[in-house]
DSSP file (Angstrom, degrees, kcal/mol; ACC not computed):
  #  RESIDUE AA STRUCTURE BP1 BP2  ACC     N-H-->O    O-->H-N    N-H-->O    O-->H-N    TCO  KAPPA ALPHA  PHI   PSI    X-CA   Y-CA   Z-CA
    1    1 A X              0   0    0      0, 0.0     5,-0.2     0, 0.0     0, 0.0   0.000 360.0 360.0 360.0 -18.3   -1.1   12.2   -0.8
    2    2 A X    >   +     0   0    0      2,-0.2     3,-1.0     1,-0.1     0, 0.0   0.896 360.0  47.7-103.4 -52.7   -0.9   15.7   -2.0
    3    3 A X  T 3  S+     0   0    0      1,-0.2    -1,-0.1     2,-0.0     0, 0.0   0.931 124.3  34.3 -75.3 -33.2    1.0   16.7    1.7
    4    4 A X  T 3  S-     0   0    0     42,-0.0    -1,-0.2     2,-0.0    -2,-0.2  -0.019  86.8-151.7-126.5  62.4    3.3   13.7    1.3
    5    5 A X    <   -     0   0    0     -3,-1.0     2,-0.6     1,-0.1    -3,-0.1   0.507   6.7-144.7 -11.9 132.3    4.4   12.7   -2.0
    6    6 A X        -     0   0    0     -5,-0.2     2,-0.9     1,-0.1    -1,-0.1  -0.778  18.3-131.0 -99.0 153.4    5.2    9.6   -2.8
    7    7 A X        +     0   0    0     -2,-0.6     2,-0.1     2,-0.0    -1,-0.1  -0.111  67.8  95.1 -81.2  49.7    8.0    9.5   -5.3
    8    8 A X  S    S-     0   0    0     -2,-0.9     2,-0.3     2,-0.0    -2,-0.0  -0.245  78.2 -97.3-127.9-159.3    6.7    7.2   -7.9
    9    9 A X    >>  -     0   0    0     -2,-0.1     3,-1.7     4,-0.0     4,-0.8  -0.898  34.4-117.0-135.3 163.8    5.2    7.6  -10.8
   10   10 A X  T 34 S+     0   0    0     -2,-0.3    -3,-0.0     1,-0.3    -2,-0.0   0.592 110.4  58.4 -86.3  -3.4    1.4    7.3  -10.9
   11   11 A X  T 34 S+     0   0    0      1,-0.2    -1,-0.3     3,-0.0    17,-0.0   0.615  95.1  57.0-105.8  16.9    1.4    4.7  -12.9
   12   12 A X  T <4 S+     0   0    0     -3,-1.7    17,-1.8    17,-0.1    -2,-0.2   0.690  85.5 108.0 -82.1 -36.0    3.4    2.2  -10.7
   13   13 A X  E  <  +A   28   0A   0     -4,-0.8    15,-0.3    15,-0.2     3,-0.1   0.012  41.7 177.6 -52.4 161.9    0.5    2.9   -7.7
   14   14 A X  E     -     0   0A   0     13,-0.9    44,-1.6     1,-0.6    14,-0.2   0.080  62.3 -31.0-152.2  19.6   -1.6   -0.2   -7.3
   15   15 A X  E     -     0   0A   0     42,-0.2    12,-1.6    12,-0.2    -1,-0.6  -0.494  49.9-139.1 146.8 151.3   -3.5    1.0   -4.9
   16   16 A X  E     -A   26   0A   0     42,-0.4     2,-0.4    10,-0.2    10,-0.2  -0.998  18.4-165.2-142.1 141.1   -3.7    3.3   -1.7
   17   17 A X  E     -A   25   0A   0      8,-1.4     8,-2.2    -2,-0.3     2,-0.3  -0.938  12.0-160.7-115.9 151.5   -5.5    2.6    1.8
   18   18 A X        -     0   0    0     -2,-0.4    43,-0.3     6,-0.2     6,-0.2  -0.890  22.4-159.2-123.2  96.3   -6.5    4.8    4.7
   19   19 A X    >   -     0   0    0      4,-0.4     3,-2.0    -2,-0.3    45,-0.2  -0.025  29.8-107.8 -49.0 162.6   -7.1    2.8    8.0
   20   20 A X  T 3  S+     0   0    0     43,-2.9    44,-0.1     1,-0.2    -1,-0.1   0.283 129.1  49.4 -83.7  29.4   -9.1    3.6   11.2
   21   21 A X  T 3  S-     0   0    0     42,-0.2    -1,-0.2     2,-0.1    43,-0.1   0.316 124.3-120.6-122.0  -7.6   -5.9    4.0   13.1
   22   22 A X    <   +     0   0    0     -3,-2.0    -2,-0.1     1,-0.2     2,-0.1   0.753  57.6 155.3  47.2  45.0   -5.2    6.4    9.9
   23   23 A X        -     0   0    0     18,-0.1     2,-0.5    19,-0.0    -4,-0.4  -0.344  35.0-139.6 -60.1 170.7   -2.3    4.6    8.8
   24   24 A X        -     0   0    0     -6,-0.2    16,-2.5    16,-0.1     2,-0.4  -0.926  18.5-172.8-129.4 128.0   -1.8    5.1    5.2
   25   25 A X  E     +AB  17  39A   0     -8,-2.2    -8,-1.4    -2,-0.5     2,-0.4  -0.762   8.1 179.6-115.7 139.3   -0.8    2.5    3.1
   26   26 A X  E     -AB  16  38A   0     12,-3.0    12,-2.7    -2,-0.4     2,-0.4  -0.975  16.9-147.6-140.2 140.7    0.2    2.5   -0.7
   27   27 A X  E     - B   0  37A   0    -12,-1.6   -13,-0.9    -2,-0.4     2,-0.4  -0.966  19.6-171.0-113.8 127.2    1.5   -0.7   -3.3
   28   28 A X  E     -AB  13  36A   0      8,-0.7     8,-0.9    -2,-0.4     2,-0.2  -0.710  24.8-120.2-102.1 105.6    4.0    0.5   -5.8
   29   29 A X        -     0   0    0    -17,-1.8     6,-0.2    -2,-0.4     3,-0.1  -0.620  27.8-177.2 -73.3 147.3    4.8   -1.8   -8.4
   30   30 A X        -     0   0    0      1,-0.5     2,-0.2    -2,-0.2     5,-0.2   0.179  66.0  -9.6-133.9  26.9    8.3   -2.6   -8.4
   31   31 A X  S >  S-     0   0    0      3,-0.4     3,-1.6   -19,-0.1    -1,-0.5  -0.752  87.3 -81.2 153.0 162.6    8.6   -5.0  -11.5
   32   32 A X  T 3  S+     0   0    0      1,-0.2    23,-0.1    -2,-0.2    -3,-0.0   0.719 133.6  24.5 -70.4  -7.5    6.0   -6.7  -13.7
   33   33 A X  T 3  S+     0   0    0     21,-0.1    22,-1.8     0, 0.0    -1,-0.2   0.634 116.9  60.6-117.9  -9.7    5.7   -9.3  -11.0
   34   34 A X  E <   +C   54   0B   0     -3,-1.6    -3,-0.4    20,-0.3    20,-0.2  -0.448  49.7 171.3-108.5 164.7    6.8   -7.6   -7.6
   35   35 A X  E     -C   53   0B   0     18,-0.7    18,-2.2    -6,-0.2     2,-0.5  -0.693  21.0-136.2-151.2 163.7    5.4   -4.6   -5.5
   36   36 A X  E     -B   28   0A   0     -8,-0.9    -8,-0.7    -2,-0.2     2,-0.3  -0.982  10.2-137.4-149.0 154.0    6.1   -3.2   -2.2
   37   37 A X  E     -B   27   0A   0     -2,-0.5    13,-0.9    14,-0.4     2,-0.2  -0.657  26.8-172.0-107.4 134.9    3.8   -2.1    0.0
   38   38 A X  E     -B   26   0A   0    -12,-2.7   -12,-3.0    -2,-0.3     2,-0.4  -0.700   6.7-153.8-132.1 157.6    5.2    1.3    1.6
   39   39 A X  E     -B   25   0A   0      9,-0.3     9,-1.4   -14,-0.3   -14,-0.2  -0.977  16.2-112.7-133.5 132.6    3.4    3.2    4.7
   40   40 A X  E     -D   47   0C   0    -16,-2.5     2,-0.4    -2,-0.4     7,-0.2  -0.382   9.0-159.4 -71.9 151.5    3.3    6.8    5.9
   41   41 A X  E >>> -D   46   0C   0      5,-7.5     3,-1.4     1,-0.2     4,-1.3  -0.689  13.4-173.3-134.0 112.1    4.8    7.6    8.6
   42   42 A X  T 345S+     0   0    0     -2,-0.4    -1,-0.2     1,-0.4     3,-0.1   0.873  81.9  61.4 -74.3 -43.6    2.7   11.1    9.3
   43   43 A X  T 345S+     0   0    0      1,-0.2    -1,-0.4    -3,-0.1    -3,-0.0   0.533 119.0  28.8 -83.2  -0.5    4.8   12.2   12.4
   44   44 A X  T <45S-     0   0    0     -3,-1.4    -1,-0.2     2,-0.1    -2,-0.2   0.332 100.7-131.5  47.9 -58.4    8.0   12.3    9.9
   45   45 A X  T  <5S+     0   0    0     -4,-1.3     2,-0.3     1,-0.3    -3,-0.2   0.952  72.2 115.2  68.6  61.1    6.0   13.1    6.7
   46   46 A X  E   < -D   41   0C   0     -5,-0.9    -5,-7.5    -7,-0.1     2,-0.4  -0.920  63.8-130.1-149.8 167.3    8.0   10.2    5.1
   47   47 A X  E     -D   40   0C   0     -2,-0.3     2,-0.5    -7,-0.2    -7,-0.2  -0.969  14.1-144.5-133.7 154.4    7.0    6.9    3.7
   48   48 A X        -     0   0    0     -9,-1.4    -9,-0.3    -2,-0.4     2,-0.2  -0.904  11.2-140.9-129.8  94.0    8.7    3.8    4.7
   49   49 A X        -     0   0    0     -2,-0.5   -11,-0.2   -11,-0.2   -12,-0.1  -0.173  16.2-167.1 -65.6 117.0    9.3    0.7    1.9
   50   50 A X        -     0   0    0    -13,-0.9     2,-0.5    -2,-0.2   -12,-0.1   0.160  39.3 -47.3 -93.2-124.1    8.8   -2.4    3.2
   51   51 A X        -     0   0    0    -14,-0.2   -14,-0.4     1,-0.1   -16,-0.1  -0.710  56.6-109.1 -99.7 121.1   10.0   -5.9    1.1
   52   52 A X        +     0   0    0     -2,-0.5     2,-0.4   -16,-0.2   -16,-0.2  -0.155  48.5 169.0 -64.8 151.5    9.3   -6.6   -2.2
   53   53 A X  E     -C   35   0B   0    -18,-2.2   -18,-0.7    -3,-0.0     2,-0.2  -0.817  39.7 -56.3-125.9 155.8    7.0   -9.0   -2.6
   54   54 A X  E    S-C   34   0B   0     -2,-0.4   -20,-0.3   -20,-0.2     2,-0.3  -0.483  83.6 -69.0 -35.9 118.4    4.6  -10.8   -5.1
   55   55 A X        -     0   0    0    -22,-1.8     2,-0.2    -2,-0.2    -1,-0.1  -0.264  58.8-167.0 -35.4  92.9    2.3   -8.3   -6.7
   56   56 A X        -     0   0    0     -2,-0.3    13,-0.4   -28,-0.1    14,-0.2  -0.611  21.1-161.5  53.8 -34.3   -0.4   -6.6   -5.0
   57   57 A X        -     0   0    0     -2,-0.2     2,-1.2    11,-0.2    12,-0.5   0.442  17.8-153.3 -51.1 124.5   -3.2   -4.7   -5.3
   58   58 A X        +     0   0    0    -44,-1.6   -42,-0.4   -31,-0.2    10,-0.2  -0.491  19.7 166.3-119.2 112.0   -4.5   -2.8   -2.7
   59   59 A X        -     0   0    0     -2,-1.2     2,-0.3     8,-1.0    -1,-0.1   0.194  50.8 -62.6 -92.0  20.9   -8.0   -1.7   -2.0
   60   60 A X        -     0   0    0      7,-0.3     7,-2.8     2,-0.0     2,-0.3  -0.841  51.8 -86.0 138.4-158.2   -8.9   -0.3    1.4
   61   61 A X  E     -E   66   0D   0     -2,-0.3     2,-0.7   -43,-0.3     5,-0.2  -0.898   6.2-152.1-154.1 118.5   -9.0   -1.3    4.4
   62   62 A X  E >  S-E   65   0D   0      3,-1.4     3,-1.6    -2,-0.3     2,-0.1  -0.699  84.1 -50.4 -81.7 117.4  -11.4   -3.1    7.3
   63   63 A X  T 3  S-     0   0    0     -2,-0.7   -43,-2.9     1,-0.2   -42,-0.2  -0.403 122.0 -25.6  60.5-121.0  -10.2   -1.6   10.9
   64   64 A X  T 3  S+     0   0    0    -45,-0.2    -1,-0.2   -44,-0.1     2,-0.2   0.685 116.3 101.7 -89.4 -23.1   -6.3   -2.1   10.7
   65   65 A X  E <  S-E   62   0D   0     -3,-1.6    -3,-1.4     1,-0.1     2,-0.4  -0.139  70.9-125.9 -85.9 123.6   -6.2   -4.8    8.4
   66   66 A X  E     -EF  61  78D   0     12,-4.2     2,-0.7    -2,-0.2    12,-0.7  -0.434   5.8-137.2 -72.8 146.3   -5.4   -4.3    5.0
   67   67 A X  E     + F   0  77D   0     -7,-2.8    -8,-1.0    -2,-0.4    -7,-0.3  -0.857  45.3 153.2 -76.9 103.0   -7.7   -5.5    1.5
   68   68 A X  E     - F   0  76D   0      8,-3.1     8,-2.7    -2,-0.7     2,-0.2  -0.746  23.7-171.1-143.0 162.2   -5.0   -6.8   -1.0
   69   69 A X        -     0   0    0    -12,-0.5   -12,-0.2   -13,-0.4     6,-0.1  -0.819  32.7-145.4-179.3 155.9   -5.1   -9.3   -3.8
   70   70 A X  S    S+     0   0    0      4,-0.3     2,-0.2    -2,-0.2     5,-0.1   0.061  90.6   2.4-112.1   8.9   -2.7  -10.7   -5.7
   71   71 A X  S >  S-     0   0    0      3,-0.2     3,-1.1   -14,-0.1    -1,-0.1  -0.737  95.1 -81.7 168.8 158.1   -5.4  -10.8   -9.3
   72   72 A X  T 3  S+     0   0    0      1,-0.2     3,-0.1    -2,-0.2    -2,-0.0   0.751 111.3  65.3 -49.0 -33.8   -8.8   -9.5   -9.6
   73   73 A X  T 3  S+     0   0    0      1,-0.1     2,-0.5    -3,-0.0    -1,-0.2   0.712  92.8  36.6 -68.1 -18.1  -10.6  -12.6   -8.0
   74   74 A X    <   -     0   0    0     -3,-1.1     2,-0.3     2,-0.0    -4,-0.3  -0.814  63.1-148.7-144.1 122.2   -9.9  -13.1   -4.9
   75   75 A X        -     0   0    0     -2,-0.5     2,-0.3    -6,-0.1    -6,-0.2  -0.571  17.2-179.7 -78.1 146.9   -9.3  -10.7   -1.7
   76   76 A X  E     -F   68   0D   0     -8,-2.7    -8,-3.1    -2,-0.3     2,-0.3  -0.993  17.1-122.9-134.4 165.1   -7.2  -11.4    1.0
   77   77 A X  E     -F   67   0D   0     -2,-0.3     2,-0.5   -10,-0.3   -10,-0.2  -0.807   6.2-156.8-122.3 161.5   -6.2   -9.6    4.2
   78   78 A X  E     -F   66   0D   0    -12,-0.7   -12,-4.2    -2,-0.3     2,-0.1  -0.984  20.5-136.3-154.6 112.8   -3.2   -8.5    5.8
   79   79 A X        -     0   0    0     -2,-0.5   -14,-0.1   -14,-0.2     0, 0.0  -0.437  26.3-171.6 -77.8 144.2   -3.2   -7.9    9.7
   80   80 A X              0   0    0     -2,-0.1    -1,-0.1     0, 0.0   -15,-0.1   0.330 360.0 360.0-116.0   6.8   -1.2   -4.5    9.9
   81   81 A X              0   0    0      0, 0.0    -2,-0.1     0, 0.0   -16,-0.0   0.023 360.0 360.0-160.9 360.0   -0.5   -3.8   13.7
């Protein structure tokens, strides 16, 4: 995080992943109801926003596949590749 800033403020973050393919992934609130989930792209040093969406959280990652959930109870996953 520290070699490629994100431009947000820290309390917008809702999470950051590092995958085994060592993507990196981070969700960014982008309204009290929205986030979007933004990705490095290391060979660049830039990060790449994808759609806003329904709100987020993200907590790590099994293999490629992201941990996310949308309130404290319940995980779901999110094929990345």
């Amino acid at each position: 995080m520290a070699t490629y800033p994100v431009s947000v403020s820290s309390h917008d973050l809702a999470g950051v992943a590092l995958c085994d393919d060592n993507n990196v992934w981070v969700s960014v609130k982008s309204a009290p109801t929205s986030s979007v989930l933004t990705s490095l792209d290391q060979a660049h040093g830039t990060w790449s926003n994808g759609k806003t969406q329904p709100f987020v959280y993200v907590y790590g990652c099994s293999g490629t596949d992201l941990a996310t959930s949308s309130n404290w109870d319940d995980l779901d996953w999110i094929a990345t590749r």
